[in-house]
Backbone as CSV, one residue per row, in Angstrom:
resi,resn,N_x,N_y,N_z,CA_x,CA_y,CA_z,C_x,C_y,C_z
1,UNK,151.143,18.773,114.207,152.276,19.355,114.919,151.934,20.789,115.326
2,UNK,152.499,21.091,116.538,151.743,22.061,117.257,152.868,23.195,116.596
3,UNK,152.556,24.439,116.542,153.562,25.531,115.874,153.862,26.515,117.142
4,UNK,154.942,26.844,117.091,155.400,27.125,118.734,155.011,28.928,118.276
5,UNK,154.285,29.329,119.899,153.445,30.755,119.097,154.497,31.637,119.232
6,UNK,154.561,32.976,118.548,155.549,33.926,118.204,155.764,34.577,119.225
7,UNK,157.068,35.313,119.411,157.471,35.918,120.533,157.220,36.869,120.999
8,UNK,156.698,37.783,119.973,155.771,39.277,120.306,154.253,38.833,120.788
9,UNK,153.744,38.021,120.535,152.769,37.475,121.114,152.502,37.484,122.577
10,UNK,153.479,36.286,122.944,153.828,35.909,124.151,154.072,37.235,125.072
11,UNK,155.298,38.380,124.394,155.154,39.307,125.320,154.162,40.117,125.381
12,UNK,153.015,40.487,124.261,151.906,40.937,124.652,151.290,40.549,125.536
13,UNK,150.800,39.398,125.485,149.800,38.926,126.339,150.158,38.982,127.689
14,UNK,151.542,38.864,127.958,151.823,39.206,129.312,151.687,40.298,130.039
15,UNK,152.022,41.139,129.099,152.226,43.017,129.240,150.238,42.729,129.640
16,UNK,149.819,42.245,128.353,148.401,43.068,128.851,147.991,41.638,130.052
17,UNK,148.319,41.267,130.682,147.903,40.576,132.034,148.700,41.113,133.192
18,UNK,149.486,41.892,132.973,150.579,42.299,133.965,149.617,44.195,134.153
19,UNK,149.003,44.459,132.586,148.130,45.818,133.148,146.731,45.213,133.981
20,UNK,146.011,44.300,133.426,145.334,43.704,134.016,145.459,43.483,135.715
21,UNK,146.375,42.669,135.759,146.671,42.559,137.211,146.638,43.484,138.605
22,UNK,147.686,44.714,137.605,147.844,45.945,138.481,146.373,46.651,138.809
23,UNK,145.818,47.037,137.506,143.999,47.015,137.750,143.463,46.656,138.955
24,UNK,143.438,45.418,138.892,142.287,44.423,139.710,143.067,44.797,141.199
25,UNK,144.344,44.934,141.705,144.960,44.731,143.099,145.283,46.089,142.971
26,UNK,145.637,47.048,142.673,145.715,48.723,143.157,144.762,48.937,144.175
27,UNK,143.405,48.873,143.609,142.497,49.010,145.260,142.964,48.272,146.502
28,UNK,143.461,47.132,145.999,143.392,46.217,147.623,144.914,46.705,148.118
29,UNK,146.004,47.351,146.826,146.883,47.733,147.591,146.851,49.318,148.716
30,UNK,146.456,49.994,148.055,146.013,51.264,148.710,145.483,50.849,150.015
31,UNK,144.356,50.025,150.127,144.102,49.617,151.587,145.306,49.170,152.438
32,UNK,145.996,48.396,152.311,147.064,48.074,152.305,148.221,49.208,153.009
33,UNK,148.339,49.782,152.167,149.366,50.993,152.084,148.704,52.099,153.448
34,UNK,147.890,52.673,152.897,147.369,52.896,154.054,146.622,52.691,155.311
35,UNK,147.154,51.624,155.294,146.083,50.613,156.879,147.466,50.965,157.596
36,UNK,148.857,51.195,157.014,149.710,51.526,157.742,150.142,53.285,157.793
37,UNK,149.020,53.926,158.070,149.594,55.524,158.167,148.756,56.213,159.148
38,UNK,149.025,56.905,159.508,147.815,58.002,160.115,146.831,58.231,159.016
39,UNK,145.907,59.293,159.623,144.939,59.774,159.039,145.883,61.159,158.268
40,UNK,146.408,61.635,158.849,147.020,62.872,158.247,147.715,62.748,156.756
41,UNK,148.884,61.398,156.972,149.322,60.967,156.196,148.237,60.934,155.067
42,UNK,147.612,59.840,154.818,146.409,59.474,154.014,145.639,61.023,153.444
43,UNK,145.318,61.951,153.794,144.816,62.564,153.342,145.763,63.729,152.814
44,UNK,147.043,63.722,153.382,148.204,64.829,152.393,148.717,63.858,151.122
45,UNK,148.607,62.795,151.300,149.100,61.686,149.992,148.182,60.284,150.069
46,UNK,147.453,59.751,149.491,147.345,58.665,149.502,148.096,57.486,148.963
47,UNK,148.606,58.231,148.136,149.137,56.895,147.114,150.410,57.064,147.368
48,UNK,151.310,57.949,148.008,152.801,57.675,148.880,152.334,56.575,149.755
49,UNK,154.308,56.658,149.916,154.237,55.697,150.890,155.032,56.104,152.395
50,UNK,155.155,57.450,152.050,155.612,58.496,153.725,154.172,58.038,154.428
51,UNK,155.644,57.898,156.045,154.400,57.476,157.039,153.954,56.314,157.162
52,UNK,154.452,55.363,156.186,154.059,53.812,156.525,154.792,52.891,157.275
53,UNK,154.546,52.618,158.431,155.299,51.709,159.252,154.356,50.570,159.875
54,UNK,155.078,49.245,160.400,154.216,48.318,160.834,154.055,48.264,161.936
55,UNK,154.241,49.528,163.051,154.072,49.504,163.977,152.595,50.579,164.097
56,UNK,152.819,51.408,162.987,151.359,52.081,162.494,149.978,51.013,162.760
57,UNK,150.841,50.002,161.397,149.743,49.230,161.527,149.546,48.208,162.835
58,UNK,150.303,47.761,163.482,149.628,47.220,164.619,148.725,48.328,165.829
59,UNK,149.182,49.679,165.473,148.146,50.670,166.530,146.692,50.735,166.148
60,UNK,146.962,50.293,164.040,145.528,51.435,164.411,144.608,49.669,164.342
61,UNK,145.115,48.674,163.694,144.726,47.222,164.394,143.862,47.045,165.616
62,UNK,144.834,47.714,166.626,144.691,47.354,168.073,143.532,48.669,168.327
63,UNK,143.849,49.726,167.774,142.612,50.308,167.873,141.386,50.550,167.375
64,UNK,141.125,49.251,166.322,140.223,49.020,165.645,139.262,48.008,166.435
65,UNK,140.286,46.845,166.834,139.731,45.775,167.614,139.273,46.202,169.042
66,UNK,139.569,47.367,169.922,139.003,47.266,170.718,138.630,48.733,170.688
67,UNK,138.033,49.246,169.703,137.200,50.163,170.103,135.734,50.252,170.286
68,UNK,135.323,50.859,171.513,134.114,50.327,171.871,132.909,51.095,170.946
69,UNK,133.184,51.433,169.669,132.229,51.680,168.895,131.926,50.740,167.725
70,UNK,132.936,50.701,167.325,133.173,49.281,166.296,132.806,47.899,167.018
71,UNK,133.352,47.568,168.509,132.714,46.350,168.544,133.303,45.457,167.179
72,UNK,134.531,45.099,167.070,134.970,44.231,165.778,134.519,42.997,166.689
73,UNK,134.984,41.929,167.312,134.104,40.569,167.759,133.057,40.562,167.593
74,UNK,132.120,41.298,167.884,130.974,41.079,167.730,130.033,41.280,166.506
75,UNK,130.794,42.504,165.581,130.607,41.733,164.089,130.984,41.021,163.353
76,UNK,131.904,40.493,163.906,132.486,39.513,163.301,131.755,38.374,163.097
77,UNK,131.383,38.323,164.548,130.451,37.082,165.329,129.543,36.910,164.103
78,UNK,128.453,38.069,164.210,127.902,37.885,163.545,127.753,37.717,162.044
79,UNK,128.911,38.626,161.219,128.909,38.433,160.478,129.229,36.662,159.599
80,UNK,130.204,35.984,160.809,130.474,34.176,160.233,128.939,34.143,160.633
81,UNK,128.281,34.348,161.414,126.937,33.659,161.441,126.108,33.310,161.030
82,UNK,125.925,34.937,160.044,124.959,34.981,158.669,125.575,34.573,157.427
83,UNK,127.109,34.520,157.388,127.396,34.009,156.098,127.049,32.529,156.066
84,UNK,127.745,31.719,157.266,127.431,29.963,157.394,125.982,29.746,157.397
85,UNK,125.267,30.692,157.722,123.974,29.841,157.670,123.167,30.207,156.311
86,UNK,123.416,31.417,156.001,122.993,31.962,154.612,123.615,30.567,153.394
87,UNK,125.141,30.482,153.582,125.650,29.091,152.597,124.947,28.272,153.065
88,UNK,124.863,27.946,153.400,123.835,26.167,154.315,122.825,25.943,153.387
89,UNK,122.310,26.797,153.838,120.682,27.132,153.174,120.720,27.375,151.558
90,UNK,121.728,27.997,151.351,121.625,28.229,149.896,122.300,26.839,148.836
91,UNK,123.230,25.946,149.660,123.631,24.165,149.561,122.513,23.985,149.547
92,UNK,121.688,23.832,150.238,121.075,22.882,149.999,119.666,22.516,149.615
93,UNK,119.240,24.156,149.707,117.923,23.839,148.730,118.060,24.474,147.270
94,UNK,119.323,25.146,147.131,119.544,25.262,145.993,119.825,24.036,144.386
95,UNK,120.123,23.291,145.392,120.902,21.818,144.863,119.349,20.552,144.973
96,UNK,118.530,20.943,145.787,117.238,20.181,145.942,116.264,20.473,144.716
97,UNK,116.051,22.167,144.724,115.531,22.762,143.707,115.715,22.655,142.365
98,UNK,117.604,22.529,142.133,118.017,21.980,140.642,117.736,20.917,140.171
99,UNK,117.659,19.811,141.133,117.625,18.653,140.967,115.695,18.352,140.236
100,UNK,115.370,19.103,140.876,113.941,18.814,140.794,113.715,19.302,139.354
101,UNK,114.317,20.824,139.362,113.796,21.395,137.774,114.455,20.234,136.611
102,UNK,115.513,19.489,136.982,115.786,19.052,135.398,115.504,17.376,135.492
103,UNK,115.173,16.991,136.702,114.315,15.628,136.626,112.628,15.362,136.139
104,UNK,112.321,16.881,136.172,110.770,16.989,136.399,110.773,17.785,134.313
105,UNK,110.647,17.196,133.406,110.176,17.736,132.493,108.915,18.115,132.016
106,UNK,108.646,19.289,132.579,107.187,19.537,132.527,107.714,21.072,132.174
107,UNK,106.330,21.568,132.084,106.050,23.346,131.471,106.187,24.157,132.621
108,UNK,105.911,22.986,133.871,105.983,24.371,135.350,107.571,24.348,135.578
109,UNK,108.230,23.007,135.131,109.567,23.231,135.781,110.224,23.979,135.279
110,UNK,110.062,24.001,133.254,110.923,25.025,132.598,110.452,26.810,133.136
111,UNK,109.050,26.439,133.577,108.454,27.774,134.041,109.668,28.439,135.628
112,UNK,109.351,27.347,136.277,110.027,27.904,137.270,111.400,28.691,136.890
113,UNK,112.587,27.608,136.305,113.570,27.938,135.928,114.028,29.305,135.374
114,UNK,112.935,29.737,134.342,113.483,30.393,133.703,112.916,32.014,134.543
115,UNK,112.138,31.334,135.168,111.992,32.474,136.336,113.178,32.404,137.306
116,UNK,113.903,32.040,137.442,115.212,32.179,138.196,115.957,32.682,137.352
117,UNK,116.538,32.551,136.088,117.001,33.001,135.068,116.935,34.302,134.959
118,UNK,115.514,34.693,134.959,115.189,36.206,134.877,115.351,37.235,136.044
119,UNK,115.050,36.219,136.485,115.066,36.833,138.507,116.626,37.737,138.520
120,UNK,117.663,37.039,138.021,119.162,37.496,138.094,119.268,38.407,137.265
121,UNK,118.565,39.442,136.453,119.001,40.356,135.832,118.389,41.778,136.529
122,UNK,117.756,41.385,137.453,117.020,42.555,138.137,117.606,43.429,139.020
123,UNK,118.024,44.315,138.914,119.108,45.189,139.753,118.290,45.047,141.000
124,UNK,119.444,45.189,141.767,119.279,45.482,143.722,117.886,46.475,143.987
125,UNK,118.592,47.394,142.934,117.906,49.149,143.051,116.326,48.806,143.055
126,UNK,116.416,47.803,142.417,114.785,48.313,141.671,113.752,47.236,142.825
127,UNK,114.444,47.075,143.527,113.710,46.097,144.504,113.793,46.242,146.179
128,UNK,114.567,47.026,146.397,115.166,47.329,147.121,114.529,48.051,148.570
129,UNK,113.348,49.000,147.581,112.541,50.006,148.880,111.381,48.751,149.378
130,UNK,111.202,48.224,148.089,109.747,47.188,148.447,109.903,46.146,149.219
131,UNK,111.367,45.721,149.439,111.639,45.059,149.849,111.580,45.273,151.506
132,UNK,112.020,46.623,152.031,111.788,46.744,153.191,110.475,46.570,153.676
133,UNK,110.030,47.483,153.163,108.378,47.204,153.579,107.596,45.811,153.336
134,UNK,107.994,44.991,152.691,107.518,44.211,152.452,107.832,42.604,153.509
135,UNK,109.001,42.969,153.981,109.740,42.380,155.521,109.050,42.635,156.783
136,UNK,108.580,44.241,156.486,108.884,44.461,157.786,106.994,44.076,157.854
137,UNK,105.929,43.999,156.716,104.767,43.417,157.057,104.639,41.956,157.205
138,UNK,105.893,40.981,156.713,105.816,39.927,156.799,106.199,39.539,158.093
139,UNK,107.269,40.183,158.626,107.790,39.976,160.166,106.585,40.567,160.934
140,UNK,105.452,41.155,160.596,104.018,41.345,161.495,102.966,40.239,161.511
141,UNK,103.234,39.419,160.366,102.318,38.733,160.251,102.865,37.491,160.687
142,UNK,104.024,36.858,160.046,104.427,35.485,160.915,104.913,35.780,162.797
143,UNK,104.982,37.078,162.567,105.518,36.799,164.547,107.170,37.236,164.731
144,UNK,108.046,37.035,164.092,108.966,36.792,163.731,109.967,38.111,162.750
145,UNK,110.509,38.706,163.924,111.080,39.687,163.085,111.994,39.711,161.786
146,UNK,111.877,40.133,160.673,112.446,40.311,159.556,113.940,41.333,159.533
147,UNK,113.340,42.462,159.772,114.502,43.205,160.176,115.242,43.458,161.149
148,UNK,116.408,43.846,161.413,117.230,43.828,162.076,117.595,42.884,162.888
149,UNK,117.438,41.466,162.279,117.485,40.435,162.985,118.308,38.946,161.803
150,UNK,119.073,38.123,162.265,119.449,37.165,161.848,118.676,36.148,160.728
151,UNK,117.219,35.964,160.985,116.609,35.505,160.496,116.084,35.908,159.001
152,UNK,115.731,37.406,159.450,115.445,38.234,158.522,116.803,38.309,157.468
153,UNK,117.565,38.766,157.428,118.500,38.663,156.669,119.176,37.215,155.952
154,UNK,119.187,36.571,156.542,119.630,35.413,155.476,118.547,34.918,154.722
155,UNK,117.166,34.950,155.259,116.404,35.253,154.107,116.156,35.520,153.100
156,UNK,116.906,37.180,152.918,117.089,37.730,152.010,118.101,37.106,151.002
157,UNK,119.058,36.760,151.815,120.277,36.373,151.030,120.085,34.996,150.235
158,UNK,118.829,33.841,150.638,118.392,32.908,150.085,118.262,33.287,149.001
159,UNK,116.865,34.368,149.353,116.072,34.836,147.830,117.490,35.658,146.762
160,UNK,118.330,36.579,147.241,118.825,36.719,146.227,120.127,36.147,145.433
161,UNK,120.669,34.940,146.417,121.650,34.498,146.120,121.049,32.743,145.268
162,UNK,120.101,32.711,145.910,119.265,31.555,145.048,119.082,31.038,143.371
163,UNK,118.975,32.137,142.553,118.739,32.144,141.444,120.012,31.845,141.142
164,UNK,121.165,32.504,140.990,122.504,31.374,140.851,122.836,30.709,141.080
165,UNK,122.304,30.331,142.316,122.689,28.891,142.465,122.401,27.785,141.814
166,UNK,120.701,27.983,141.753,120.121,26.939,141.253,120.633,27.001,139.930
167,UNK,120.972,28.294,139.007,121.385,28.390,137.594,122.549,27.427,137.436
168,UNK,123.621,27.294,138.269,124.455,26.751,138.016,124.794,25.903,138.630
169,UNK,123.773,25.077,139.515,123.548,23.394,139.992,122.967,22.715,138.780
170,UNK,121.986,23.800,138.097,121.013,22.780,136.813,121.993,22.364,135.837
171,UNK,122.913,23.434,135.849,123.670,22.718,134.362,125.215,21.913,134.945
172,UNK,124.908,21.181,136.038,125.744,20.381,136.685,125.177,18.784,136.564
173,UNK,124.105,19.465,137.493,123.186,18.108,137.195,122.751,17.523,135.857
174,UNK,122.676,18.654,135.009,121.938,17.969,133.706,123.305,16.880,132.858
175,UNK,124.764,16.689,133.665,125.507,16.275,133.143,125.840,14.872,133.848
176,UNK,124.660,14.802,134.846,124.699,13.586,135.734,123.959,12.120,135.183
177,UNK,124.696,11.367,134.862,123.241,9.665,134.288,121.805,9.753,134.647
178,UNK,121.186,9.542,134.409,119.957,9.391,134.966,119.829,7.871,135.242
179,UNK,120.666,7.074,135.045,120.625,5.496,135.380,120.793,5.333,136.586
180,UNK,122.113,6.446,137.436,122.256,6.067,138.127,120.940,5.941,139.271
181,UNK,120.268,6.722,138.715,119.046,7.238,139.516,117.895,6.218,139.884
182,UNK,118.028,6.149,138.863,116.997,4.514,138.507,117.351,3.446,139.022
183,UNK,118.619,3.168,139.158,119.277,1.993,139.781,119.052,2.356,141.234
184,UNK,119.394,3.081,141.213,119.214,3.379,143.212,117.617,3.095,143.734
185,UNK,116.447,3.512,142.977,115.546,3.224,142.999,115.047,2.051,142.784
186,UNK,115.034,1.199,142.043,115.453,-0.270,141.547,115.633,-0.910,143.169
187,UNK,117.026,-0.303,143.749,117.497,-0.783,145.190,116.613,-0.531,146.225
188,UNK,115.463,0.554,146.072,114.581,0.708,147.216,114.550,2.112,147.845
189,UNK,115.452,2.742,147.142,116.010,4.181,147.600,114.398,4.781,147.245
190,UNK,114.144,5.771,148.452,113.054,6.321,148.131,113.607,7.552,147.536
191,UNK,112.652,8.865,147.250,113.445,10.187,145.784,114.494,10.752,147.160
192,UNK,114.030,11.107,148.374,114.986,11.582,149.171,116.587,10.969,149.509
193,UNK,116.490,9.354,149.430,117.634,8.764,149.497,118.647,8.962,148.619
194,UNK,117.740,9.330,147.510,118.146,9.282,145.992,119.399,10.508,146.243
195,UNK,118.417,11.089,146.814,118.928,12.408,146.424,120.476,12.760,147.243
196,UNK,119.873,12.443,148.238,121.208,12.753,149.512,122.001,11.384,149.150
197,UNK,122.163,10.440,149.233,122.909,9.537,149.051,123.470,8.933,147.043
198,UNK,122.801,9.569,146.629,123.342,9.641,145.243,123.916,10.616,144.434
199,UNK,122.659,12.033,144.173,123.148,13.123,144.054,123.999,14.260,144.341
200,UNK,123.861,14.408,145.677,124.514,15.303,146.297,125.965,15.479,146.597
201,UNK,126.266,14.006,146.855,127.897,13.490,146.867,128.143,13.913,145.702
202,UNK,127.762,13.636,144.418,128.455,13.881,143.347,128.641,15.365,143.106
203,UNK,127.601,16.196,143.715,127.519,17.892,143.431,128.773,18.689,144.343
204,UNK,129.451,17.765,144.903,130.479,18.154,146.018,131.345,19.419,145.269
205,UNK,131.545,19.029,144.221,132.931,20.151,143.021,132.255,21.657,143.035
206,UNK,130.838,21.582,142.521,130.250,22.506,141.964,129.512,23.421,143.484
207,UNK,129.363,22.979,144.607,129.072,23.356,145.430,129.805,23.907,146.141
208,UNK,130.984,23.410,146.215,132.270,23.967,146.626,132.486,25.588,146.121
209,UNK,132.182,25.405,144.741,132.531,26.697,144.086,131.555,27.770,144.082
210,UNK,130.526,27.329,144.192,128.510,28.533,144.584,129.204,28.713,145.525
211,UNK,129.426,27.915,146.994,129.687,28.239,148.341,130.566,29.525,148.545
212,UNK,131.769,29.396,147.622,132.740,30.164,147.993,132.704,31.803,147.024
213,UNK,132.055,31.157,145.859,131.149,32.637,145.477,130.540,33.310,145.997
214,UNK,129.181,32.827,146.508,128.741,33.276,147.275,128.991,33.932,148.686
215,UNK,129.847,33.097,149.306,130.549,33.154,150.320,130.935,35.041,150.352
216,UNK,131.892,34.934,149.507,132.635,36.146,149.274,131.605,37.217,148.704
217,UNK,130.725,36.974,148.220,129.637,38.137,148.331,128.765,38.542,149.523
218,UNK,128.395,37.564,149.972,127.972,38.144,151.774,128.504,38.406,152.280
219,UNK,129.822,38.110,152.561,130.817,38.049,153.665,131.216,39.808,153.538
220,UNK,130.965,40.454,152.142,131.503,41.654,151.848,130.484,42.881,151.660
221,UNK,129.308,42.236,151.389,128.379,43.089,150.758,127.725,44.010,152.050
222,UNK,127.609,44.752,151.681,127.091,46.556,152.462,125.802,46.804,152.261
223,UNK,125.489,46.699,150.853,124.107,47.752,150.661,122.922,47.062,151.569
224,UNK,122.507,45.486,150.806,121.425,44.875,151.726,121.205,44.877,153.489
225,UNK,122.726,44.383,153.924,122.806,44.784,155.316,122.423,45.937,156.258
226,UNK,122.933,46.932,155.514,123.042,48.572,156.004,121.255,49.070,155.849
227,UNK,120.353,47.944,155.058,119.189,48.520,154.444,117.983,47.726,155.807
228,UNK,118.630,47.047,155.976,117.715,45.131,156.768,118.738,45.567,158.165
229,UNK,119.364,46.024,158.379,119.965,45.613,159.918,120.413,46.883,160.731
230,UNK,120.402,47.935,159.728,120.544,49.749,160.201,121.877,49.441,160.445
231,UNK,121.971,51.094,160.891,123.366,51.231,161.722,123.496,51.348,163.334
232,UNK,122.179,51.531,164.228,122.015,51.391,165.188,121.163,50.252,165.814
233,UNK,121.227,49.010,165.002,120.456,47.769,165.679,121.523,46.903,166.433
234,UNK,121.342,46.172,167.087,122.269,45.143,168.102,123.136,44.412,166.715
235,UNK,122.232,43.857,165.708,123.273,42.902,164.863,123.172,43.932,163.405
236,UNK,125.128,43.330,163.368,125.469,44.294,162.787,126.562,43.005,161.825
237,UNK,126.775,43.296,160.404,128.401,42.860,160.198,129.227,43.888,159.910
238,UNK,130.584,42.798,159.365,131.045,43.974,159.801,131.573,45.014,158.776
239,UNK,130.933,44.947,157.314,131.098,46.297,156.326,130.060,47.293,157.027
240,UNK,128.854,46.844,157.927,128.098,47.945,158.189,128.678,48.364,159.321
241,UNK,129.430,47.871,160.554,129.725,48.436,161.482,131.052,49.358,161.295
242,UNK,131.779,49.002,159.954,132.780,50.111,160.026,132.352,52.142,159.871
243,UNK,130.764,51.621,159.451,130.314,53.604,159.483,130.289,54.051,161.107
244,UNK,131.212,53.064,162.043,131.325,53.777,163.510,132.543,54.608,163.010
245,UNK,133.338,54.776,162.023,134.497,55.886,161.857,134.294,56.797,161.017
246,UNK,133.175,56.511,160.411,132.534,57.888,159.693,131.828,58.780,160.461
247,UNK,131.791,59.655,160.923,131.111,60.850,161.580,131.189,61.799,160.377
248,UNK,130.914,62.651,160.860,129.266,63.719,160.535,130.602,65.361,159.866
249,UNK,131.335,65.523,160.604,132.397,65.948,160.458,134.128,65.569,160.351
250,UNK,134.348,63.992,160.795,135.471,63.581,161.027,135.466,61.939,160.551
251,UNK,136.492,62.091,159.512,136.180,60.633,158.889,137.809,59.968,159.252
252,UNK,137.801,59.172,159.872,139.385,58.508,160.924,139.176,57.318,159.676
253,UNK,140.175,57.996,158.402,140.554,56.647,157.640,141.925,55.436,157.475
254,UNK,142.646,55.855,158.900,143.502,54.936,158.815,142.595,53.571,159.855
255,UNK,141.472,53.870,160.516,141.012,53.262,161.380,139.250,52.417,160.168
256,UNK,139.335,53.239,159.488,138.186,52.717,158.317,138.748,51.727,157.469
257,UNK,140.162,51.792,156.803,140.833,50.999,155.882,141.554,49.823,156.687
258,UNK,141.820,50.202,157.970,142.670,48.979,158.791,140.898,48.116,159.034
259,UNK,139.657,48.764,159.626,138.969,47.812,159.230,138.662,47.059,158.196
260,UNK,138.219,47.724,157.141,138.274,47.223,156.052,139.632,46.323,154.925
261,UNK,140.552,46.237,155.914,141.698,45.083,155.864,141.096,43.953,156.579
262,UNK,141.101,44.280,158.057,140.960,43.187,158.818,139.659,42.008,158.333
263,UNK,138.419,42.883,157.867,137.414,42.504,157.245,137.309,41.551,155.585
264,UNK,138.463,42.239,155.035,138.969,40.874,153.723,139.841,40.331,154.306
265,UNK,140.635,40.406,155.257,141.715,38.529,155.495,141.017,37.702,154.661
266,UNK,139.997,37.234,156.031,139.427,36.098,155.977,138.845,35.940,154.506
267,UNK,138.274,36.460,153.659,138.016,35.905,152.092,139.397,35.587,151.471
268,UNK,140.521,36.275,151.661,141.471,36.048,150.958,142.137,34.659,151.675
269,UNK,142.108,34.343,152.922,142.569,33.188,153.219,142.152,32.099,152.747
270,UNK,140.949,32.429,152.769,139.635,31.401,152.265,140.013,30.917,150.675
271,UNK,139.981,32.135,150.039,140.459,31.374,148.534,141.756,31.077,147.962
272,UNK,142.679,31.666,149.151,144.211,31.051,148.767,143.808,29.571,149.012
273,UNK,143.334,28.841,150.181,143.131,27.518,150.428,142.100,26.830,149.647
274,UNK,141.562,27.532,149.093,140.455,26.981,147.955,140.075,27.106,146.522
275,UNK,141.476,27.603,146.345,141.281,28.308,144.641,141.478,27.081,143.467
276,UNK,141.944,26.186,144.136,141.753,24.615,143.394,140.073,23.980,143.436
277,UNK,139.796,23.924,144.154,137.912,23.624,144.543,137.495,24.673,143.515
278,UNK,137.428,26.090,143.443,137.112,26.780,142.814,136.940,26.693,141.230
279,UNK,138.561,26.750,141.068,138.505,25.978,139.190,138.145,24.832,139.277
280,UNK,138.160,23.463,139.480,137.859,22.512,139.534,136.632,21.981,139.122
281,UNK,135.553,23.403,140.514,134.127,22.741,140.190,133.734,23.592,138.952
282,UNK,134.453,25.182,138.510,134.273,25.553,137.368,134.188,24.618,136.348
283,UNK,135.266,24.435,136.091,135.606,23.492,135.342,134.866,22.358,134.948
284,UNK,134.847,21.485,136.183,133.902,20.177,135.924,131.914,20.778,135.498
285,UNK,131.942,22.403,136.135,130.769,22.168,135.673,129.844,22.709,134.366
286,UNK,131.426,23.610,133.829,131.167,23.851,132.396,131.065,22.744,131.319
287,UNK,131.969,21.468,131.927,132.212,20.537,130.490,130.474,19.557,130.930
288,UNK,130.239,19.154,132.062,128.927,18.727,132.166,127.869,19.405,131.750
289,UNK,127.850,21.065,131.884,126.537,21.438,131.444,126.668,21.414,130.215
């Protein structure tokens, strides 16, 4: 018989999820708050709320979207460009790669693995300068520019978004039959059939949830971009194209934060409609691994 838990309890835990809460959304409210003020406003008060109107915010909106320095369409453009193809790529050889390390019991596969393992504790920082140079001789030698270019960058985002993935496809898969595998083979399935027509359907939960992790880390992230694509190259997204409102003397932050609104919608739409996929494939892929 279950013992019904005590009432000071209950209101703790709320109190401390209700400080919690305020925590985590104060930043996104401040954007918020001030995506609707002038610049003047914002810098005599930030955290008032004199000066906030929604007609504020549809000006500095409208003058976000078509100012011809920002260019918002066109990072935008680019920015869905490199995120969809960066996820693509990271589906699906991430999920090829897992599959392989925990079917293949050998010393190179645990080798590989745990070189992905390790790979994820390595700060940005410490890789970061070599990394340029190390693009920009590879984009000399294949033909094929590295930097400041589409190609070049999701590249990057393979190599560093890779090692989680595969971390947390392996312990998905390792919760999958191996009969079924055999049986399909048995049927004539060659390892590729196997794979796409057996495996992969089933990885649907857990892929869902890398995707949209991931997702929301490219879709947002600054440093790699700003490092691989400058601030004066043709492709741009769009956390790097908002330093068109930073100048040198004059920083226009009702026009920086209304970008940087317009620029999270789309993640937040994304996981209001997907925050079930999210726990789900959590879920299903903690009790399998």
């Amino acid at each position: 018989m279950n013992r019904k838990e005590p009432t000071s309890r209950v209101i703790l835990k709320f109190v401390i999820a209700v400080i919690i809460a305020i925590y985590v959304l104060f930043p996104f409210a401040l954007v918020v708050i001030n995506s609707c003020k002038q610049t003047a406003d914002i810098t005599s008060n930030p955290i008032g709320l004199n000066g906030m109107s929604i007609g504020q915010l549809m000006k500095n909106m409208n003058d976000v979207v078509n100012n011809p320095n920002f260019l918002f369409w066109h990072a935008f453009g680019f920015s869905v460009l490199i995120t969809v193809l960066s996820l693509i790529l990271l589906a699906l050889f991430g999920a090829m790669t897992a599959w392989v390390i925990c079917r293949n019991k050998t010393k190179w596969a645990t080798l590989i693995y745990f070189t992905f393992i390790v790979s994820m504790i390595i700060p940005f920082q410490v890789v970061m300068l070599p990394l340029i140079s190390t693009f920009r001789d590879v984009g000399k030698f294949v033909g094929i520019p590295m930097l400041q270019s589409v190609p070049g960058i999701v590249f990057a985002y393979l190599g560093f978004g890779g090692a989680m993935t595969v971390f947390i496809l392996t312990g998905f898969i390792k919760g999958i039959p191996y009969d079924l595998e055999e049986a399909a083979s048995i049927d004539g399935c060659r390892p590729e059939q196997v794979f796409f027509k057996v495996i992969f359907p089933l990885l649907t939960p857990v892929i869902t949830t890398v995707t949209i992790l991931n997702g929301m880390w490219i879709w947002n992230d600054y440093l790699l971009p700003s490092m691989m694509l400058g601030q004066n190259g043709v492709v741009k997204t769009l956390p790097v194209a908002v330093q068109a409102f930073v100048g040198s003397y004059v920083k226009q932050w009702n026009l920086i934060l209304t970008a940087a609104l317009l620029a999270i919608i789309p993640m937040i739409v994304l996981f209001l409609f997907a925050q079930k996929q999210i726990m789900n494939g959590m879920i299903e892929g903690a009790v399998k691994g």
